[in-house]
N, C-alpha and C positions, 0 to 999 in steps of 0.2 A: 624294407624301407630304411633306408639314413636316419640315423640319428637327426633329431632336430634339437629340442629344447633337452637341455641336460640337467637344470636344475633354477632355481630361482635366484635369479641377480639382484633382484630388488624390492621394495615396497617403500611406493611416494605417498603422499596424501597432503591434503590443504587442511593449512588451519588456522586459526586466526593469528596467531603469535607463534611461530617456528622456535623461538629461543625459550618459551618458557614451555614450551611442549618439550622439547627439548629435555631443559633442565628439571623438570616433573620424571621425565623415563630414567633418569641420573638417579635421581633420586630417591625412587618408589620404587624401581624395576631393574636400578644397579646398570642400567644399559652406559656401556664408555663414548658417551658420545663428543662431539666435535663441530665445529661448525658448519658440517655436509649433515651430520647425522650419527649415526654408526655402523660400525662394520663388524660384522661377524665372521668369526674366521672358521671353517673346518674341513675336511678333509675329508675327496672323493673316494670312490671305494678303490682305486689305484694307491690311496695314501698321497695324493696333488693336494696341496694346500691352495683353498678354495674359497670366496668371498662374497657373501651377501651386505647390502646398503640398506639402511634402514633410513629413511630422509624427511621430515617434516618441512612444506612448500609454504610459500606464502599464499593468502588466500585467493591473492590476484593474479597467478603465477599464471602464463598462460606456455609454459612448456609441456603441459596436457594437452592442448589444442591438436586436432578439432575435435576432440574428446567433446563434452560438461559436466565428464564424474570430479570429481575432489580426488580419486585416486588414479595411480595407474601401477601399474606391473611390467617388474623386470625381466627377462627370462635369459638365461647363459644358455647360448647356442654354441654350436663347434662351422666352422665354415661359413660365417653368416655371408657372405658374399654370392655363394652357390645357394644358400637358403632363401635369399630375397630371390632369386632367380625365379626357382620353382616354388615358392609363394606366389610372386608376378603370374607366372603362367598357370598356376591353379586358380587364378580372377581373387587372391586378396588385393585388398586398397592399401600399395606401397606411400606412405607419407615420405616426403624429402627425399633425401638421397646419403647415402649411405657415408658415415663422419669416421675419423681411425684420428686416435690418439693412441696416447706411451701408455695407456693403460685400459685398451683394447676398441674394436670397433663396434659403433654401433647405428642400428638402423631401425624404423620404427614404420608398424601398420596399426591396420584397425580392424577388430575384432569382427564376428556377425553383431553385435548390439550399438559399434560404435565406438567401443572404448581404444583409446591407441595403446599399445603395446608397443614399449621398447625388448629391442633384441640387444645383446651385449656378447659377442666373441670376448671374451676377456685376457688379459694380462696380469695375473694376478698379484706377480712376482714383483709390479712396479708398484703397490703398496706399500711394501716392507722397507 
């Protein structure tokens, strides 16, 4: 089998005040965050310099949809375009259609329980 998910891109969640959540994880947990969240940097076992998002949502956020958890999950894929393919034809529920910016592509389903799942091909390099 191909590689699918290579490692974890992300973790969103809602909450009532994004900025002082925020500024609590600054704070109490040292996280360097920004107004996305923060980013953690480290390195695949090739030695790729490799990035995970950590992002507090507003409560109202509806870029979960058609989720109704408060959270959802990132996952770094390699090839996502060939991955939605054969997701498609294994009967997952493809949401939207597959979006490419300077800082990689990405495309999103939904779990067996419901939950959507973003996928993320990354770029990691347009971070830095």
């Amino acid at each position: 089998m191909k590689k699918r998910v290579t490692g974890i891109g992300g973790l969103f969640f809602k909450t009532k005040d994004p900025k002082a959540t925020r500024e609590w994880y600054k704070k109490h947990l040292g996280f360097n965050t920004d107004d996305y969240g923060c980013t953690f940097w480290w390195k695949d076992k090739d030695g790729k310099d490799c990035s995970t998002q950590w992002s507090a949502f507003p409560e109202d956020t509806k870029y979960y949809e058609p989720s109704q958890k408060d959270f959802m999950f990132n996952y770094r894929v390699e090839n996502l375009k060939e991955l939605l393919g054969t997701l498609k034809e294994e009967g997952v529920t493809i949401i939207g259609d597959m979006e490419e910016y300077d800082y990689g592509k990405f495309g999103w389903i939904l779990d067996n329980d419901g939950n959507k799942i973003e996928l993320w091909e990354p770029i990691d390099q347009a971070f830095k």
